[in-house]
N, C-alpha and C positions, 0 to 999 in steps of 0.2 A: 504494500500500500504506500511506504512512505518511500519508495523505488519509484512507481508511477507518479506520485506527486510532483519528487523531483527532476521525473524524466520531460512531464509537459512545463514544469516551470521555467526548465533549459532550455526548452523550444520556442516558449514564448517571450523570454529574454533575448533568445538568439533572433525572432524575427523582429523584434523591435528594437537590437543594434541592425539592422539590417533595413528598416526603414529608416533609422535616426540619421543611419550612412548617404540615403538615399537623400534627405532631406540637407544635408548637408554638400552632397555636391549640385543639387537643385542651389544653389546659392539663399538656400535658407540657412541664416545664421542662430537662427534658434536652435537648430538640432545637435550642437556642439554644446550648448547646456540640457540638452536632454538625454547624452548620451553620457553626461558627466555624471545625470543626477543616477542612470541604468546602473553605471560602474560603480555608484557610492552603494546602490540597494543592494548589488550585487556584493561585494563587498560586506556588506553588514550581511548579507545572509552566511556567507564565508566564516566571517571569525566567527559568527554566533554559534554555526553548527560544528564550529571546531571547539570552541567552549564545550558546547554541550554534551559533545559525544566525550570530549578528553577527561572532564569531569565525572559521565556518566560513568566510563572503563574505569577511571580511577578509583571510581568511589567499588566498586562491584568488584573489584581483585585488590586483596589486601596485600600483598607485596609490590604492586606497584602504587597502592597510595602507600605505601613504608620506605621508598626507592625518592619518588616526590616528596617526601618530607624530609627524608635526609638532603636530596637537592637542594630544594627551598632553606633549611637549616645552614646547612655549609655555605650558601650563597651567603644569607643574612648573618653567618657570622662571618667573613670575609670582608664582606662590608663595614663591619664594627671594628675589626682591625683595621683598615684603611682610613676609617674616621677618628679612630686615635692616633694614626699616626700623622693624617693631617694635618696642617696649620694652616690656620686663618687669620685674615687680619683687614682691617677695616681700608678700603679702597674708595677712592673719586674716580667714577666714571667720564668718558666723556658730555655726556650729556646734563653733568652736575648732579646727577643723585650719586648717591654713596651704596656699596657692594656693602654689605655685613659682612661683619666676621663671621659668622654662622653659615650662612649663604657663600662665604669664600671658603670657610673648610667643607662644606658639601662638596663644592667643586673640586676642590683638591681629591677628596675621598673617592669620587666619582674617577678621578684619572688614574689614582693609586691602586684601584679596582680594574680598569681597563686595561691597564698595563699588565697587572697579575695576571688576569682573568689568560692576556696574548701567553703570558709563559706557561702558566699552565697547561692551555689546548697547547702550543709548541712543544712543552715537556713531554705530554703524555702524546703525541703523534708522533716525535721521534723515540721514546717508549719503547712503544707497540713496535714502530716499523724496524726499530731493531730487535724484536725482542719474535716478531713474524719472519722472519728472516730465514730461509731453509740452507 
């Protein structure tokens, strides 16, 4: 049921970028915000049903909602390391507001994280690829 749902809802998405198409080289300039607004619905139906379904599997097998939590955990404590190790400090913009120091060690923590996060996946691809290795 929820196969055929989505199988005429593709169809009739697909002919309606395919009129929007039409309408746009008709030099109507409306259909380039209408094919904007197809790709935004489309879109929201996207991450919703990846929500949904990722959530549903997670919640319905208990070792991968226990794989997700340690994820989510290690991430958020990785974070908490890079915000302590942060420094912040009070900044003038150019446009004459002022940066917090709170707001400037987020961003710190933010890059201290980014940079980890690259060694890590580089850590653990070369790893593996030496570790696959026959």
């Amino acid at each position: 049921m929820v196969y055929d749902i989505l199988k005429y809802t593709a169809l009739g998405l697909s002919l309606l970028g395919i009129l929007f198409v039409l309408l746009i080289l008709s030099d109507y300039l409306f259909g380039i915000d209408l094919i904007l607004f197809t790709a935004y619905f489309v879109l929201f139906i996207i991450v919703s049903s990846v929500f949904y379904f990722g959530i549903k599997n997670m919640i319905g097998n208990k070792s991968s909602l226990m794989n997700t939590l340690k994820g989510i955990g290690s991430f958020l404590l990785l974070f908490i390391i890079c915000f302590i190790i942060a420094s912040g400090e009070e900044t003038l913009m150019r446009e004459g507001k002022i940066l917090s120091a709170t707001s400037s060690k987020l961003i710190g923590a933010a890059l201290f994280m980014f940079y980890s996060l690259i060694i890590i996946a580089s850590g653990s691809m070369l790893f593996f690829g030496f570790k696959n290795r026959k």
